[in-house]
C-alpha positions as CSV (number, residue, x, y, z in Angstrom):
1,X,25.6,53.7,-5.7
2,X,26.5,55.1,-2.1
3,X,29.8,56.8,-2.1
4,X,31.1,55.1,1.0
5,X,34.7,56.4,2.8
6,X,37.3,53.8,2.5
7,X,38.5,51.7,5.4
8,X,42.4,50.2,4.0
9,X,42.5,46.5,5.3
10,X,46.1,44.7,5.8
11,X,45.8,41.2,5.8
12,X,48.9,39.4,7.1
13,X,48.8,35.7,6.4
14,X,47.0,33.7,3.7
15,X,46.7,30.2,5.9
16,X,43.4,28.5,6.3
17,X,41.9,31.2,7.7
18,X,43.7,34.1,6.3
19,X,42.8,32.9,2.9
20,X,39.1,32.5,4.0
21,X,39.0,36.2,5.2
22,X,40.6,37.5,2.1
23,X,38.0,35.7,0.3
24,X,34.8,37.0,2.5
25,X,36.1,40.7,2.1
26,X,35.9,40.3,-1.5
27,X,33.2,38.1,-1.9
28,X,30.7,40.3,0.4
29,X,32.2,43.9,-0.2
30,X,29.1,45.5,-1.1
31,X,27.1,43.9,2.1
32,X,30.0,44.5,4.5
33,X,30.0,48.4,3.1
34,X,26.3,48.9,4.2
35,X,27.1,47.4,7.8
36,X,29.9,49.4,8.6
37,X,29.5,52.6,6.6
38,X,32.6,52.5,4.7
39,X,34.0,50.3,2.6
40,X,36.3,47.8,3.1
41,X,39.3,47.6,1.1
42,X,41.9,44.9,1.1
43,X,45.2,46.8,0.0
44,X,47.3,43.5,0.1
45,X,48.1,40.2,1.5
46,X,51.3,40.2,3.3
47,X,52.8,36.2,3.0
48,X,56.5,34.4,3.1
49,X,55.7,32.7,-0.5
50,X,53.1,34.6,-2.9
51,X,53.6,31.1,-5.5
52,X,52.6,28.5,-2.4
53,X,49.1,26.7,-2.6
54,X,46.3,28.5,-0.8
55,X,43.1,26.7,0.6
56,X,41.0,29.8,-1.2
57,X,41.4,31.6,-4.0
58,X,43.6,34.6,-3.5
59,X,43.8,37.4,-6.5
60,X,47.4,37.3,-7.0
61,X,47.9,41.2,-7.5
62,X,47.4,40.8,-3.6
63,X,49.7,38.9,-2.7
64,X,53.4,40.5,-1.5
65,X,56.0,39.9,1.1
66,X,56.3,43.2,1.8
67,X,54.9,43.4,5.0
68,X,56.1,46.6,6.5
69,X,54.9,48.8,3.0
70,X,51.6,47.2,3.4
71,X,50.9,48.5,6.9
72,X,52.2,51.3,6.5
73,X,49.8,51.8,3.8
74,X,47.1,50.5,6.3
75,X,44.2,51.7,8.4
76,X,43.0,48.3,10.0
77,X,45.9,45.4,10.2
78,X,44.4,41.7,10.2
79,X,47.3,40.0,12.2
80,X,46.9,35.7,11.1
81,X,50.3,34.8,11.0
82,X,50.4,33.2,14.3
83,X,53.3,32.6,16.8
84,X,55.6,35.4,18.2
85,X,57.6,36.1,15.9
86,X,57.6,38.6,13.3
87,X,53.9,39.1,14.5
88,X,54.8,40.3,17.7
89,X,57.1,43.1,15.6
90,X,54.2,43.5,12.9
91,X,51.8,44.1,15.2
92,X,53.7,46.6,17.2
93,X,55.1,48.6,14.1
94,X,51.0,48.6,13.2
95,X,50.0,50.0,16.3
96,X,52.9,53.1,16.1
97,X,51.4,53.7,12.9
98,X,47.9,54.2,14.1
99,X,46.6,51.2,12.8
100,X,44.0,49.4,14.7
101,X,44.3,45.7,15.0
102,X,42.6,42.2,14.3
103,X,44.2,39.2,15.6
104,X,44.0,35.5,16.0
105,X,46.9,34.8,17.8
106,X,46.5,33.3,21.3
107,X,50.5,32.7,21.8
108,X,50.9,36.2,21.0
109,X,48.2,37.8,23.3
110,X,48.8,35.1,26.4
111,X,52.8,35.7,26.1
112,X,52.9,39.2,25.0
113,X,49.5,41.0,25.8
114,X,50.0,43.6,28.1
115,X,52.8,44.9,26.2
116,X,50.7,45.5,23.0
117,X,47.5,46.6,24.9
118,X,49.5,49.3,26.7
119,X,51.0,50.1,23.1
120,X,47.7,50.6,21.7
121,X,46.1,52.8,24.8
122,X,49.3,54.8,24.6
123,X,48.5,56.1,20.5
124,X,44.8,55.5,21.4
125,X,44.5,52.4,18.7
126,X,42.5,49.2,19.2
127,X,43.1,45.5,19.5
128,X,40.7,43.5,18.6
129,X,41.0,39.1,19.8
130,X,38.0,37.4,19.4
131,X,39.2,34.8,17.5
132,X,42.2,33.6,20.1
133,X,39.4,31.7,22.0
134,X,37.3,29.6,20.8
135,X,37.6,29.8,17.3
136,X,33.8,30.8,15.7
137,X,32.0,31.0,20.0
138,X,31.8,34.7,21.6
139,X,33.3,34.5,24.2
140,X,35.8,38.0,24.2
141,X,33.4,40.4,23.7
142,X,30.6,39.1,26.1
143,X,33.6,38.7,28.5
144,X,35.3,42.3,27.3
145,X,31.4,44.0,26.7
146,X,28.3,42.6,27.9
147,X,29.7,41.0,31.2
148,X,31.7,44.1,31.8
149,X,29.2,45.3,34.9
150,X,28.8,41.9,36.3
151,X,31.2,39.6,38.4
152,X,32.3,36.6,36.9
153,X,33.2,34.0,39.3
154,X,34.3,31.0,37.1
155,X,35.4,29.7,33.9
156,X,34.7,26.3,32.8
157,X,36.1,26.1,29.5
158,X,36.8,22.9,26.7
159,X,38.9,25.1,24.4
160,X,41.0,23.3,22.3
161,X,38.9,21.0,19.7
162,X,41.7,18.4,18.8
163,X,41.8,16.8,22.2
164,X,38.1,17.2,22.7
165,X,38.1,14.9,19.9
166,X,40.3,12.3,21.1
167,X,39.0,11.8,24.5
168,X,35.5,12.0,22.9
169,X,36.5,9.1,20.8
170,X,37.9,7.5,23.5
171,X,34.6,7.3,25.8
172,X,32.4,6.9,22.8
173,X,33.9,4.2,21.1
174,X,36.4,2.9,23.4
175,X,39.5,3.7,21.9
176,X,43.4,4.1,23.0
177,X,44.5,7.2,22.8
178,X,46.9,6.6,20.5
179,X,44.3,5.5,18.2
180,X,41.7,7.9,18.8
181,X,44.9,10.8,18.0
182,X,45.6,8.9,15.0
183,X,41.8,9.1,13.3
184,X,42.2,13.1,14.3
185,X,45.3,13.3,12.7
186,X,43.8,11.7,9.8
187,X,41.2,14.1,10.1
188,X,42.8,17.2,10.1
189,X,42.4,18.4,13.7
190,X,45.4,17.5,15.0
191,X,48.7,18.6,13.5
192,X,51.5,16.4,12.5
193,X,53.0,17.7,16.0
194,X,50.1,17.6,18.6
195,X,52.2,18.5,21.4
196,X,51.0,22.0,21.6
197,X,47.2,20.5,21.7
198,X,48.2,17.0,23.5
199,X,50.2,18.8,26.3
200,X,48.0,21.5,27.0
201,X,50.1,24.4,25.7
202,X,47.3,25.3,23.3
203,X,44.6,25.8,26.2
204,X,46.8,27.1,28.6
205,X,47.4,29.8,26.5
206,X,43.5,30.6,26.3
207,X,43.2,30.2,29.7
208,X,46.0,33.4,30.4
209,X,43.8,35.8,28.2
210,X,40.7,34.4,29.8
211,X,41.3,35.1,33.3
212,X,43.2,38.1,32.3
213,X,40.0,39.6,30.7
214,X,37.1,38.3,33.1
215,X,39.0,38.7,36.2
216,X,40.3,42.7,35.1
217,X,43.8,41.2,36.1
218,X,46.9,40.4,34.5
219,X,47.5,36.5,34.0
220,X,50.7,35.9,32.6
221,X,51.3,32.6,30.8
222,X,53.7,31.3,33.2
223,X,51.0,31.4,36.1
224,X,48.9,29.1,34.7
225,X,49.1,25.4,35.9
226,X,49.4,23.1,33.0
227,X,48.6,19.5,32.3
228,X,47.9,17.5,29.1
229,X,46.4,14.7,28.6
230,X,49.1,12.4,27.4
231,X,48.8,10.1,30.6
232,X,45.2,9.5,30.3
233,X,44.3,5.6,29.7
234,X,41.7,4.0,28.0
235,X,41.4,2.1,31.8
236,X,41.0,5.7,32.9
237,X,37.8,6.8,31.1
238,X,36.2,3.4,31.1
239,X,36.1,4.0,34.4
240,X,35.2,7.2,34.1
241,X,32.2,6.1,32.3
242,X,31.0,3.3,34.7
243,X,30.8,6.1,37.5
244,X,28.6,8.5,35.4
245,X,31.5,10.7,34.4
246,X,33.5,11.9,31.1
247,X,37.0,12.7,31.1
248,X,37.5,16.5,29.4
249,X,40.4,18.7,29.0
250,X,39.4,21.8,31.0
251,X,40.7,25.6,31.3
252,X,39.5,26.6,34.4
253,X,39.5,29.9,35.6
254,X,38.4,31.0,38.7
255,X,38.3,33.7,42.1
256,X,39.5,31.9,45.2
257,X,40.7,32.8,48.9
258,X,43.8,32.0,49.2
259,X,43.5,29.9,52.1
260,X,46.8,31.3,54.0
261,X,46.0,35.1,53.7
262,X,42.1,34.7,52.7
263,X,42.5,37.5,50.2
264,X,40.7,37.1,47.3
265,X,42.8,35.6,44.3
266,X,43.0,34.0,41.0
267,X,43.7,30.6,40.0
268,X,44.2,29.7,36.4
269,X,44.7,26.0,35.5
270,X,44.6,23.3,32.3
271,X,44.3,19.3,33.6
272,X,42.0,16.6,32.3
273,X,38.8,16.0,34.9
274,X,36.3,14.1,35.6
275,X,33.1,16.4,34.7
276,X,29.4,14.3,35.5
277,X,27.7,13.3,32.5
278,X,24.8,15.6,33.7
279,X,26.9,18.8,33.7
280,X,26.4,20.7,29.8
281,X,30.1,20.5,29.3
282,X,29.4,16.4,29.1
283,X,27.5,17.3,26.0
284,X,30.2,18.6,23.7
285,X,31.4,16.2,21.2
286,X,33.7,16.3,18.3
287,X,36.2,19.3,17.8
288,X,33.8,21.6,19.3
289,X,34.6,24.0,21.8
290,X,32.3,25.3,24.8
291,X,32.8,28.1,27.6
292,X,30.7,28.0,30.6
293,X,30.6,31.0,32.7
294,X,29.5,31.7,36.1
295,X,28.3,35.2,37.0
296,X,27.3,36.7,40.3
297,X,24.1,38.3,38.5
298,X,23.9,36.8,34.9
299,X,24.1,33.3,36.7
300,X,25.1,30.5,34.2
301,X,26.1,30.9,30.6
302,X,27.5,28.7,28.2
303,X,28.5,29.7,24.8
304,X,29.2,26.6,22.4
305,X,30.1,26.1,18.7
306,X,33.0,25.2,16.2
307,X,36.4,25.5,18.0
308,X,38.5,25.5,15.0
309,X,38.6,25.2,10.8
310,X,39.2,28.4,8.6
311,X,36.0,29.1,7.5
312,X,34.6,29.2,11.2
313,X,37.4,31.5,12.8
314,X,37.2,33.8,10.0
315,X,33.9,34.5,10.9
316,X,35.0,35.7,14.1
317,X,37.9,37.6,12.5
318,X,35.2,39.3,10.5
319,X,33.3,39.9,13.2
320,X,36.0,42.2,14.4
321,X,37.0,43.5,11.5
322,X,33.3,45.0,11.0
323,X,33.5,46.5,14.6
324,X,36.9,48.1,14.5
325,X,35.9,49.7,11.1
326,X,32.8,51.0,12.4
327,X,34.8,52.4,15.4
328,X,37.0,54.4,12.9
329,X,34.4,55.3,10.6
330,X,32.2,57.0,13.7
331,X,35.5,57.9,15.5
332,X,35.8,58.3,19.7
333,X,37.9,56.5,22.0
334,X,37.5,52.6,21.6
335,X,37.1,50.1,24.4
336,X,39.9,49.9,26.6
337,X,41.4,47.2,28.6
338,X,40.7,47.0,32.0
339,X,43.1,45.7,34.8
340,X,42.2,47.5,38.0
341,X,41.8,44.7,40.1
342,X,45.2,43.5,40.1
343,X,44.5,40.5,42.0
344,X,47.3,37.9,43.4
345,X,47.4,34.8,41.5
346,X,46.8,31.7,43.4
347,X,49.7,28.3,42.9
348,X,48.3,25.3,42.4
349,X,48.8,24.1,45.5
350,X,46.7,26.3,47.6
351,X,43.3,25.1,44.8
352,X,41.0,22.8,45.9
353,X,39.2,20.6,44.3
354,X,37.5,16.6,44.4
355,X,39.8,13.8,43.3
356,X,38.9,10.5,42.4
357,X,42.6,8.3,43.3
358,X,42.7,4.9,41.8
359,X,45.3,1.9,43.9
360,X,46.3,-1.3,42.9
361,X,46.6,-2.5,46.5
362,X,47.1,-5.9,48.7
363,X,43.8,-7.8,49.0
364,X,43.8,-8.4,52.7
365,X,42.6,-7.6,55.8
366,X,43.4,-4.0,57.4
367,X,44.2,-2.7,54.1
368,X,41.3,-0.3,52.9
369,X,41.7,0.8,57.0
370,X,45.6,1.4,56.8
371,X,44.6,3.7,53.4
372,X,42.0,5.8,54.8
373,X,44.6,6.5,58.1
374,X,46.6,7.8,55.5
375,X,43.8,10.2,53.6
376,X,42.6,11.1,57.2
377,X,46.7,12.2,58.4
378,X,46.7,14.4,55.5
379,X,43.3,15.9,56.1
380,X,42.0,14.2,53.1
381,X,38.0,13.9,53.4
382,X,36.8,10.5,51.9
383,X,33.7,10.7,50.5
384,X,33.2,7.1,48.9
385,X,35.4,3.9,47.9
386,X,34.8,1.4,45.6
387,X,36.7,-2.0,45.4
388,X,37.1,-4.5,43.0
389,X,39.7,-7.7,41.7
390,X,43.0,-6.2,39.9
391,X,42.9,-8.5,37.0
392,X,45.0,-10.3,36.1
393,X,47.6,-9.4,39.1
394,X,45.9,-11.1,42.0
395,X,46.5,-11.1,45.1
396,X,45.8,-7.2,44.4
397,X,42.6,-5.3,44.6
398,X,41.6,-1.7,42.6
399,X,40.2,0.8,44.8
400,X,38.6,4.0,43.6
401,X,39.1,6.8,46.5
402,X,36.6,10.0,46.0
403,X,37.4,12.6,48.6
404,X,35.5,15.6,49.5
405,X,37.1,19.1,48.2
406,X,40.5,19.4,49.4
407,X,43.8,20.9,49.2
408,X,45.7,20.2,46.1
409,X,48.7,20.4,48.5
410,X,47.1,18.0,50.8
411,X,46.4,15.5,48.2
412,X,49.8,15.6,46.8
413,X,51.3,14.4,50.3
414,X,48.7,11.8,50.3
415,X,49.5,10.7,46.8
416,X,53.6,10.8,48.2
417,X,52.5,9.0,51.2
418,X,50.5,5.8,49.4
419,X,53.2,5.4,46.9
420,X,55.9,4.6,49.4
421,X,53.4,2.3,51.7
422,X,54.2,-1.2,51.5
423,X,50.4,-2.4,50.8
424,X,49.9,-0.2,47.8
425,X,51.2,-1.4,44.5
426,X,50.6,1.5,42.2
427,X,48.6,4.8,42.0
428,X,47.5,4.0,39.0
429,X,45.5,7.3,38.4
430,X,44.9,10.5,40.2
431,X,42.2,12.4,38.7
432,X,40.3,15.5,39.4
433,X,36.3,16.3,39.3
434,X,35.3,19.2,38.3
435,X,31.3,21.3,37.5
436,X,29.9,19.8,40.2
């Protein structure tokens, strides 16, 4: 039997997929010893209650709620507690003690990253995230490693499984929301509260460490645009549907010109959109998760798989555990973060996009004529229009506006503009298309 060196493991949290990484340290010891060239030992599991239920078995002699003994004790800290706080003070008293770091914690890292990645470059300790996005997909280290040397130009990213899953069921099988929420609350994919996935707060947060890390520029939270998907109507993605197009919950990160200066920016934004049913990202069903990149040399790349479950992240979280143990066990300076660029970030209402604007207006003459004046004062480019009877509210008609890119500014004033005009009834939807 090799006499491998010992690598101490700290695992804090024993949740779905805490417990699932205690168990695949244990279970494959001997295998994960020959990868890395030490040995991995799991000195404790640091949780609030060592009697509650876990989802895997958890040898009880490793149980404690002494977290501050245990990574002390610690040369690689697992960090699966989630939230701010006490991570955010775990994971800082790990780093001062040399530790490197695992985490899964994307309200941590969005909120709080630059603060603990300028703790760890200052003691010369690693923190290690590919589990924050995505759940089980790669997306950190290709974005952090293998994309390093390129240019990535865009982010086109379905990120957060539980609404995937309700707008899914709502196009496939022509649900309500509130319906197609309720079956993935009864599934397990959304929580009892889903306003953290429902709002947007979930991928908004994935979207700050994403453009943070492909853009080499600090994205705080706050600078992201958020919007959930709450409003969106069953009315809304039939329609979507009939024009060849499925409704999706999109993190978009991306360079722009700012169109006042022309400098080079970043925009960072969560909304539902209108993505056509030829685009890849039309193909991801269920709870799964996809990120499609666009790279000046790489080109296109899309990396797709389970977004969520404990079994699936913690293969991720193992993922990183192997590496930062192998990074001790041959020793050198890690990979560091990198946020030369600096770039400005770009508000919301300098983006631009398509829209696709839906009106419940009067059906008469010199109507569809009075509504295009007011697209065309705005400089609002339409590109088609479709009409049809407002049932069952006659003497109004439904028109479906698509414009050319423009201004999210610009469209807003138009938007202002046709609510307070006497021939228009309702916006009843203004939606935005996006991978085209």
């Amino acid at each position: 039997m090799i006499d491998y060196p010992i690598v101490r493991v700290a695992l804090l949290g024993a949740g779905s997929v805490g417990a699932q990484v205690a168990t695949m340290l244990l279970e494959h010891a001997d295998e994960l010893a020959a990868r890395v060239g030490a040995r991995l030992e799991l000195v404790g599991v640091a949780v609030r209650d060592t009697t509650a239920p876990r989802t895997a078995d958890v040898p009880a002699e490793l149980l404690t709620t002494d977290a501050d003994s245990l990574i002390l004790g610690s040369d690689l800290v697992v960090e699966l507690i989630g939230g701010i706080e006490p991570a955010l003070t775990f994971v800082l008293q790990a780093i001062n003690s040399g530790a490197d770091i695992v985490t899964a914690n994307k309200a941590l890292l969005a909120t709080h990253g630059p603060q603990l990645f300028a703790a760890a470059e200052h003691v010369g300790a690693q923190l290690y995230y590919e589990a924050a996005v995505g759940g089980a997909i790669p997306i950190i280290r290709p974005l952090r490693e293998s994309l390093a040397g390129d240019r990535v130009n865009r982010i086109l990213g379905i990120v957060n499984g539980t609404t995937n899953f309700v707008l899914d069921r709502m196009d496939e099988h022509n649900e309500t929301l509130e319906s197609a929420l309720a079956m993935a609350t009864q599934l397990g994919y959304a929580e009892a509260d889903p306003t953290a996935d429902i709002e947007g707060h979930d991928a908004a947060q994935k979207a700050a460490i994403l453009a943070s890390l492909a853009f080499h520029t600090v994205v705080p939270l706050e600078n992201v645009y958020r919007e959930g998907i709450s409003s969106i109507t069953k009315e809304q993605v039939e329609s979507a549907r009939n024009a060849g197009y499925v409704v999706k919950l999109l993190a978009i990160c991306e360079r722009v010109r700012d169109p006042a200066t022309h400098r080079e920016s970043v925009s960072a934004r969560v909304y539902p959109a209108l993505v056509h049913r030829a685009h890849p990202l039309a193909t991801v069903h269920g709870a799964n998760n996809a990120v499609f990149v666009q790279a000046e040399a790489a080109g296109d790349l899309m990396f797709y798989g389970a977004g969520a479950g404990g079994r699936e992240t913690a293969s991720a979280v193992l993922g990183d555990i192997v590496s930062a143990a192998r990074r001790r066990v041959a020793g050198g300076p890690g990979v560091a973060e990198s946020t030369h660029a600096a770039l400005p970030l770009l508000d919301i209402g300098s983006v631009t996009t398509r829209y696709h604007v839906t009106l419940h207006v009067l059906d008469k003459p010199g109507v569809l004529a009075e509504i295009a004046g007011i697209f065309s004062v705005h400089g609002v480019s339409v590109e088609l229009v479709e009409q049809g009877v407002c049932e069952p509210i006659a003497p109004f008609a439904t028109l479906v506006i698509g414009t050319h890119e423009a201004l999210e500014a610009d469209l807003a004033a138009t938007v202002e503009d046709l609510v307070s005009n006497s021939v228009v009834r309702t916006v009843a939807s203004v939606i935005r298309v996006e991978g085209s």
